[in-house]
MIKEKOL-28826 format. One record per residue (C-alpha): residue number from 1; x, y, z. Coordinates in steps of 0.5 Angstrom, whole numbers. Layout:
BEGIN
[rec NUM, [X, Y, Z]]
...
! end
This chain:
BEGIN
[rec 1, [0, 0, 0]]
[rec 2, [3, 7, -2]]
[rec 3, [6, 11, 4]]
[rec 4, [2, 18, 4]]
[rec 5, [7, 24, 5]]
[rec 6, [4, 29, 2]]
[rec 7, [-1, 32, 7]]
[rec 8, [0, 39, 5]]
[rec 9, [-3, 38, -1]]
[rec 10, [-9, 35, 2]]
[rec 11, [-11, 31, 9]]
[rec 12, [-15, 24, 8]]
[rec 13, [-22, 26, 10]]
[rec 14, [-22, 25, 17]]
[rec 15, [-29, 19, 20]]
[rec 16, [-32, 25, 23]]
[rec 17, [-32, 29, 18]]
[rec 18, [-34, 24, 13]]
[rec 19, [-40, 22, 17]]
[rec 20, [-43, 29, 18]]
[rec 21, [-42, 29, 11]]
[rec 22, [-47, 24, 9]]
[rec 23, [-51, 25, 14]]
[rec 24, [-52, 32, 12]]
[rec 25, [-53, 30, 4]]
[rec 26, [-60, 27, 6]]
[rec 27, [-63, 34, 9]]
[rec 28, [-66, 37, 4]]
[rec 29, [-67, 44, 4]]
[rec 30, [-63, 52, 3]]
[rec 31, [-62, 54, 9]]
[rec 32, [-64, 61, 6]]
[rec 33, [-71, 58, 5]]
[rec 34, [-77, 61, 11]]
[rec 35, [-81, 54, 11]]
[rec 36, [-78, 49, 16]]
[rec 37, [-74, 44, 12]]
[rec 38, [-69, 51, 10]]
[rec 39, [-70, 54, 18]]
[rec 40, [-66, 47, 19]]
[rec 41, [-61, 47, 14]]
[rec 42, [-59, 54, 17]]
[rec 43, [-59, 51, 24]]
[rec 44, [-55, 46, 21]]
[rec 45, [-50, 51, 17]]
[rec 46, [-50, 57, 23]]
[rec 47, [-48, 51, 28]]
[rec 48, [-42, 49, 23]]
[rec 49, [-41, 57, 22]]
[rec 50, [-40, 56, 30]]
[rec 51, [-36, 50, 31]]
[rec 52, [-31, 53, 26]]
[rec 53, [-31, 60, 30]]
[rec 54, [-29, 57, 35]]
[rec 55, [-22, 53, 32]]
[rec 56, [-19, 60, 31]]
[rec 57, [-22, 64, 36]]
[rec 58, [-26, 68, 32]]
[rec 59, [-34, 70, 33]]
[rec 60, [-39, 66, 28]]
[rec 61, [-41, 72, 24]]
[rec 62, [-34, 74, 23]]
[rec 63, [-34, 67, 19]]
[rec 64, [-35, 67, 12]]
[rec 65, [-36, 61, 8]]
[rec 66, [-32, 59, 1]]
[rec 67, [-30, 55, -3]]
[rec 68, [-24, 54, -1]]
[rec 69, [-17, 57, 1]]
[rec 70, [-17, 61, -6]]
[rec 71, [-23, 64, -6]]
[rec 72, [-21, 66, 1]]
[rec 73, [-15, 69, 0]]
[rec 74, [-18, 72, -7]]
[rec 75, [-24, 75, -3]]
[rec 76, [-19, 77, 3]]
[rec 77, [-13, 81, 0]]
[rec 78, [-18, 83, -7]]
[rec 79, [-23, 85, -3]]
[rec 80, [-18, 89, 1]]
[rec 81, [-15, 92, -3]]
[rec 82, [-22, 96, -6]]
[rec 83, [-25, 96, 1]]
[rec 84, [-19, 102, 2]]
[rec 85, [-20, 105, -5]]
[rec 86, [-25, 111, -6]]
[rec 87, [-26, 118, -9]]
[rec 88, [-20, 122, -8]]
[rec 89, [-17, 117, -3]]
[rec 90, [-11, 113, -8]]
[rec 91, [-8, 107, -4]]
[rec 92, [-5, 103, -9]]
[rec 93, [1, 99, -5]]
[rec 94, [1, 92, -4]]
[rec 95, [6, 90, 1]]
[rec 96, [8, 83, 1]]
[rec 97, [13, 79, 3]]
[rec 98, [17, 75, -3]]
[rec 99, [16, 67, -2]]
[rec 100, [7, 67, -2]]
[rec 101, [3, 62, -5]]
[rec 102, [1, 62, -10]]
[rec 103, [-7, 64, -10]]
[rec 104, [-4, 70, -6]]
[rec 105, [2, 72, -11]]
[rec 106, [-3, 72, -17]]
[rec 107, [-9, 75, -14]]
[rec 108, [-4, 81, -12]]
[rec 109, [-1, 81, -19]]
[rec 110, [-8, 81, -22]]
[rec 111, [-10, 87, -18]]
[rec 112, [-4, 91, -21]]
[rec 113, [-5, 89, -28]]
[rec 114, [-12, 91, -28]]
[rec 115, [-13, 95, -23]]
[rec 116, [-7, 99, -22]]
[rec 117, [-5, 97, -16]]
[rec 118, [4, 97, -13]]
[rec 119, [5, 91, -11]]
[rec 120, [12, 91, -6]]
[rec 121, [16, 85, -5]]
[rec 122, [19, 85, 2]]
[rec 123, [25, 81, 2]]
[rec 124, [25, 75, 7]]
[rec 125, [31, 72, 11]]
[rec 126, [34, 65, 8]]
[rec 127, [29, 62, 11]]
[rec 128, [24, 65, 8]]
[rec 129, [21, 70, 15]]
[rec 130, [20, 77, 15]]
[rec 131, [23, 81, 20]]
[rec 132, [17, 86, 23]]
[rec 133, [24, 91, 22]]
[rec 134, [23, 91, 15]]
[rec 135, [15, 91, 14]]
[rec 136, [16, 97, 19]]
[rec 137, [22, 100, 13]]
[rec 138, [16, 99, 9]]
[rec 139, [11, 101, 12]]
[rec 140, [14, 108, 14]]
[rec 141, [16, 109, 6]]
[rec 142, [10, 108, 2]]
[rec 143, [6, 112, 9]]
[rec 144, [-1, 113, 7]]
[rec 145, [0, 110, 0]]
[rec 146, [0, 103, 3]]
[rec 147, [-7, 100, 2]]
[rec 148, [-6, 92, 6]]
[rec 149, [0, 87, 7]]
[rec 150, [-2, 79, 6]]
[rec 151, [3, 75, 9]]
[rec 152, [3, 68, 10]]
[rec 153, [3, 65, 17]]
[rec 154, [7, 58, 15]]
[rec 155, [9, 57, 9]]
[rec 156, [6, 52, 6]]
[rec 157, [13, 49, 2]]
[rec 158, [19, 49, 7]]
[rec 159, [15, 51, 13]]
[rec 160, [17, 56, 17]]
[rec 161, [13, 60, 22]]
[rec 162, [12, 68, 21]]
[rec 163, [11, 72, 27]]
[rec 164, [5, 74, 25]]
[rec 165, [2, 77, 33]]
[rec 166, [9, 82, 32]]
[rec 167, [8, 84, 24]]
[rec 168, [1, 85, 25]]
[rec 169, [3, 90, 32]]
[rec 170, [7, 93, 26]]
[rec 171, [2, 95, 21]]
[rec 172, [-4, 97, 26]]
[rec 173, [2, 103, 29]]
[rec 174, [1, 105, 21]]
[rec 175, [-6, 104, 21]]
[rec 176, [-7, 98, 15]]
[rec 177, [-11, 92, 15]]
[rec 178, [-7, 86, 15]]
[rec 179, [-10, 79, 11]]
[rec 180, [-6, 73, 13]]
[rec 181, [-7, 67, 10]]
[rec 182, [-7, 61, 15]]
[rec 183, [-9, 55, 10]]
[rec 184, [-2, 52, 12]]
[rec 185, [-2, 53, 19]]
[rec 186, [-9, 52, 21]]
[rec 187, [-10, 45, 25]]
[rec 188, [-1, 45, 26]]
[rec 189, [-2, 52, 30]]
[rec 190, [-6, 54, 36]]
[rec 191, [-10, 60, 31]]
[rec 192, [-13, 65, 36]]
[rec 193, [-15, 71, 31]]
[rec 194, [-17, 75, 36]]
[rec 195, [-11, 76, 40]]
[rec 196, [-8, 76, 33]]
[rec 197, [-12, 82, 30]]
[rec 198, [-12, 81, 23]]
[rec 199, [-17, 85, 19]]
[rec 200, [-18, 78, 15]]
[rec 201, [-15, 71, 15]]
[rec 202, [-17, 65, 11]]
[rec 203, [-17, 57, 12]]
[rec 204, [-19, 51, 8]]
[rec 205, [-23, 44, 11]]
[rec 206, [-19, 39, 6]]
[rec 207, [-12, 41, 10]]
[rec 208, [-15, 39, 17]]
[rec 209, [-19, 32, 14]]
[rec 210, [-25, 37, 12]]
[rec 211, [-27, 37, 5]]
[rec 212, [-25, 39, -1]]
[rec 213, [-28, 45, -4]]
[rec 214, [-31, 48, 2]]
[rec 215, [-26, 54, 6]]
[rec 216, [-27, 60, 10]]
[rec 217, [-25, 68, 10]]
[rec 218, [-25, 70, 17]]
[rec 219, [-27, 77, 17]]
[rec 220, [-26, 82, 23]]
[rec 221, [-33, 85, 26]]
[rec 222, [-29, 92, 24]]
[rec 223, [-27, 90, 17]]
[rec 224, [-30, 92, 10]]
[rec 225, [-28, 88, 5]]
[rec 226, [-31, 89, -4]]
[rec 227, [-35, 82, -6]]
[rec 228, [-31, 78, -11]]
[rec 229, [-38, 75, -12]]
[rec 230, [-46, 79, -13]]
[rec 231, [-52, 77, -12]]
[rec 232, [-56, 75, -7]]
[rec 233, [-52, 77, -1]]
[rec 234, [-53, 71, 4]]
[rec 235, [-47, 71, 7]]
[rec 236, [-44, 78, 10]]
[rec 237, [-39, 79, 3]]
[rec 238, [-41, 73, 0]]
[rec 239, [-47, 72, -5]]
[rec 240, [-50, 65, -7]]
[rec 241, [-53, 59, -4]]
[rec 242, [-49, 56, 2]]
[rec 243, [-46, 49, 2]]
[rec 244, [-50, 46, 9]]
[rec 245, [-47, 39, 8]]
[rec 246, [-40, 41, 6]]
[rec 247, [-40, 47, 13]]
[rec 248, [-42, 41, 17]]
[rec 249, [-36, 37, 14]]
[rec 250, [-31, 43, 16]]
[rec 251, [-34, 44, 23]]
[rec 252, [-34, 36, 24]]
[rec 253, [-26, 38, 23]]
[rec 254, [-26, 44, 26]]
[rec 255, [-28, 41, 33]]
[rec 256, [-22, 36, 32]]
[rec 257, [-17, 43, 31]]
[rec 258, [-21, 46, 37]]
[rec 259, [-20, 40, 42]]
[rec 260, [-12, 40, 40]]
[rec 261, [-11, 46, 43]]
[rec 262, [-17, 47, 48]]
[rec 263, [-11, 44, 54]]
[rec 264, [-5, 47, 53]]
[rec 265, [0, 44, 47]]
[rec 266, [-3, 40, 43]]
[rec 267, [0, 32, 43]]
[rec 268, [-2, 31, 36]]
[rec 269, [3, 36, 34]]
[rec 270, [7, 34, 39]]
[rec 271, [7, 26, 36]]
[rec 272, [8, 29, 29]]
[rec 273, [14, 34, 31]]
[rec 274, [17, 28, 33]]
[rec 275, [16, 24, 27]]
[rec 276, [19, 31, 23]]
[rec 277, [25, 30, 26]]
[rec 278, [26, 22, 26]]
[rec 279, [25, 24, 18]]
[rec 280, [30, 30, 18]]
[rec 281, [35, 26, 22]]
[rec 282, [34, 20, 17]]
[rec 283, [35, 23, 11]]
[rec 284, [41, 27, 13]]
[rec 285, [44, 20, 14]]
[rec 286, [41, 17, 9]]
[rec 287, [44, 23, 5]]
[rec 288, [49, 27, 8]]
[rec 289, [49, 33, 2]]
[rec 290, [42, 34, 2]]
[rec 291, [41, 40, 6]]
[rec 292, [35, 43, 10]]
[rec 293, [31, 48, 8]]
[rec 294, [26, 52, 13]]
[rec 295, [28, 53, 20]]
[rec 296, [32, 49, 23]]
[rec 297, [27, 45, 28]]
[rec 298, [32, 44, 33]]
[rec 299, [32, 51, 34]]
[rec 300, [27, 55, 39]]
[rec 301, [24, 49, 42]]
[rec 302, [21, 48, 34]]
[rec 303, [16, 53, 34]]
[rec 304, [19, 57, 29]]
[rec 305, [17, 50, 24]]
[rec 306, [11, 47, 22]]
[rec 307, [11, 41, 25]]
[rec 308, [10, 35, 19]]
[rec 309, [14, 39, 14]]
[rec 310, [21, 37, 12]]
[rec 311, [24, 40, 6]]
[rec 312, [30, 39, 3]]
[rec 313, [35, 40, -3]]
[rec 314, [38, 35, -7]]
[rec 315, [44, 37, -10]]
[rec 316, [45, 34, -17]]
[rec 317, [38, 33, -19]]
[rec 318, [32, 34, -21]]
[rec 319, [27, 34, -16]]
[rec 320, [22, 32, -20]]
[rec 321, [27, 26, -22]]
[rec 322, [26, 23, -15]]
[rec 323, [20, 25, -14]]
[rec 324, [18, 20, -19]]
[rec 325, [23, 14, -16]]
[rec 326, [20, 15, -9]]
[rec 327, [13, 15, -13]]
[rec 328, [15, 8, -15]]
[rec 329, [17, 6, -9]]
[rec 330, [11, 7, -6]]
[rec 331, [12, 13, -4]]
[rec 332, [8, 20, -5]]
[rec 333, [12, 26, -4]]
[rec 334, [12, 33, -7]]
[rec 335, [17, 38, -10]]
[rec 336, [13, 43, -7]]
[rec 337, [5, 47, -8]]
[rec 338, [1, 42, -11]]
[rec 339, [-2, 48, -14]]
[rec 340, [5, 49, -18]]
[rec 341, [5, 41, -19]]
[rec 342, [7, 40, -27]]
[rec 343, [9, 47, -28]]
[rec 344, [17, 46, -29]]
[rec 345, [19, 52, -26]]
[rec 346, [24, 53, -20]]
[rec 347, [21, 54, -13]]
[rec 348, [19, 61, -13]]
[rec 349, [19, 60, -5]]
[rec 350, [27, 59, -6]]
[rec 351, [28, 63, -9]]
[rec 352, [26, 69, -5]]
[rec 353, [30, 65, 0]]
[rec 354, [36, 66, -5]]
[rec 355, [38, 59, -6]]
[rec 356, [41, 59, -12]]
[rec 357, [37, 56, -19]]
[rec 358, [41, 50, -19]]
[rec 359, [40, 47, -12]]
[rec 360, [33, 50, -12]]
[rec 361, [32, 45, -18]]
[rec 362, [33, 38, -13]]
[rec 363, [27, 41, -8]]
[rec 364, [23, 35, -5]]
[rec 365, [18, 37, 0]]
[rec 366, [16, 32, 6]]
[rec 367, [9, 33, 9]]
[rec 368, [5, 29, 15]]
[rec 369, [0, 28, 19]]
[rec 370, [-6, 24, 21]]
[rec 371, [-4, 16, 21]]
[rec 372, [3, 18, 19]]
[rec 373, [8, 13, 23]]
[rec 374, [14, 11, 24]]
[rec 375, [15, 5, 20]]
[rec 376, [13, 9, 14]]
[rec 377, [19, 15, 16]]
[rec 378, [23, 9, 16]]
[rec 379, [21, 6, 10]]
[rec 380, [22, 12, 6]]
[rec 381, [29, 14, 9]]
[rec 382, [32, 7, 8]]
[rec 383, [28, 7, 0]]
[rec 384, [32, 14, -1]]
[rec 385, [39, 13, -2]]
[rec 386, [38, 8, -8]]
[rec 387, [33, 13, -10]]
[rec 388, [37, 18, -10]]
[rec 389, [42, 16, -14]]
[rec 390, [39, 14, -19]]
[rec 391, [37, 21, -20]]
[rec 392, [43, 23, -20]]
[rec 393, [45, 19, -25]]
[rec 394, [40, 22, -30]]
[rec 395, [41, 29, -28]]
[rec 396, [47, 29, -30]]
[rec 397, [45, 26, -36]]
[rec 398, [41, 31, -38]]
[rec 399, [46, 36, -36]]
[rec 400, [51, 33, -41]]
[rec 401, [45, 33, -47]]
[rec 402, [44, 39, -46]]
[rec 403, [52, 42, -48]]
! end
């Protein structure tokens, strides 16, 4: 049976969550419907709506529901961005740092080619974090021009952690709204937005063990954002029919996050903490040149890292190459965002990590969580070697095809 070590990409569907499901698919009615099967479909959905809240720390009517961690993002930093445009007021400035997913990249980059918005790229450390000293430089050069910043809580490649409390202290001395994407971290970190105080946050169901298509902008009581989509208003900035069934999935989830972290630290990212660093002791052993990307685990207790990401270069290969023996093997690993996969091109992540193109290229990035064990880290770090060898071997080749 293949062993499954890509979870940043997506969790298996959790049993709770699954049950909820189906046993909400047979409830028939929309819950904007005043009869008495729609008031039940609604009862069903602001329950969900609570039970999400209450994972990051949050009130259930600042939870708006999407269909996912795009649409989230999309919603959070397009409809930001507008919310703080108006007549004789001009606030083009997109303050970003560089290593952003892709749903965050290409929503800002859209907003400066067809609506005029300057997006400035933050540079990161070699790590991939943001100093709040640079956002602060920023922040006091572009001054009143600033309309947001969208950073990211966890990076969803090599795993590092931002200090997020700390950046959004920094905006809020200058006034600007800071939406930040917690798909990757949501269910790996204590969330609480709250104490955060973000204008705008967004998570996914399908990586906590929730369903596929359903997420969820969290929205401050304060905040004002521009809808992405019109026509119905049933939700506070989102139009459209609301998916009863998949909330009550995605709650049935949330309960699951809620639970990890309602006493203190959480032993299910503890347990996974540890089988990140069994993975990243076994391949430095298997494989001494291969080098650790992100923060170093054993550095600061660990909290400066998702607790199931392990990312590495491979110097000398491809990291598609190896993916594809591992893959053979039995084994299911990514080179980085699935939403990326298929694309050849080097990890933008990486890059602004500055790792140079040629190490950038050997990129494989090692994701666990529910069910992963033990025997499964062993198993891969002990298939790794032959693996890595022959990727070698055709990277080498191809280099010598291509003079």
């Amino acid at each position: 049976m293949p062993v499954y070590l890509d979870h940043a990409a997506t969790t298996p569907l959790l049993p709770a969550a699954r049950s909820a499901y189906i046993d909400a698919l047979s409830l028939v009615g929309n819950p904007s419907s005043i009869h008495s099967q729609g008031q039940q479909a609604k009862r069903m959905l602001e329950e969900a709506r609570e039970a999400i809240a209450e994972s990051v720390g949050a009130e259930p009517v600042e939870v708006i529901l999407t269909s996912g961690g795009t649409e989230s993002i999309n919603l959070g930093a397009k409809g930001l961005w507008w919310a703080r445009q108006g007549p004789g007021v001009q606030r083009p400035v997109v303050l970003m740092p560089g290593g952003e997913h892709h749903a965050t990249v290409d929503a800002v980059e859209w907003l400066a080619r067809h609506e005029g918005a300057q997006v400035v790229e933050l540079p990161v450390d070699s790590v991939g974090r943001l100093d709040p000293a640079v956002l602060r430089s920023a922040l006091e050069l572009h001054g009143a021009s600033v309309a947001l910043v969208t950073l990211i809580w966890a990076n969803n490649e090599v795993g590092t952690v931002q200090p997020v409390a700390s950046l959004v202290a920094v905006a809020a001395e200058f006034g600007v709204p800071v939406h930040v994407d917690a798909v990757a971290a949501y269910g790996y970190l204590p969330i609480d937005f709250h104490a955060v105080g973000a204008a705008a946050l967004s998570v996914s169901a399908h990586k906590i063990g929730g369903p596929v298509g359903v997420g969820a902008l969290v929205l401050a009581r304060r905040s004002t954002v521009e809808p992405l989509i019109h026509g119905g208003n049933q939700q506070r900035v989102r139009s459209g029919t609301q998916d009863a069934a998949g909330a009550a999935a995605f709650a049935a989830a949330a309960r699951g996050v809620t639970r990890e972290f309602s006493d203190g630290p959480s032993a299910f990212v503890a347990s996974l903490a540890a089988l990140r660093d069994r993975l990243v002791a076994g391949v430095r052993s298997a494989v001494p040149e291969a080098v650790l990307r992100g923060d170093d685990p054993a550095a600061d207790g660990g909290r400066g890292r998702l607790p199931g990401n392990a990312h590495f270069t491979f110097p000398g290969c491809e990291g598609d190459s190896l993916l594809f023996l591992l893959d053979m093997a039995g084994f299911s690993v990514s080179t980085g965002s699935a939403c990326q996969a298929g694309v050849p091109e080097v990890s933008h992540v990486l890059t602004a990590m500055g790792v140079p193109d040629d190490e950038a290229r050997g990129a494989l990035r090692f994701t666990l969580g529910h069910g992963t064990t033990a025997e499964e880290i062993d198993a891969l770090v002990a298939a790794l070697p032959a693996a890595y060898s022959s990727a070698r071997r055709a990277g080498f080749a191809a280099r010598e095809v291509g003079r």
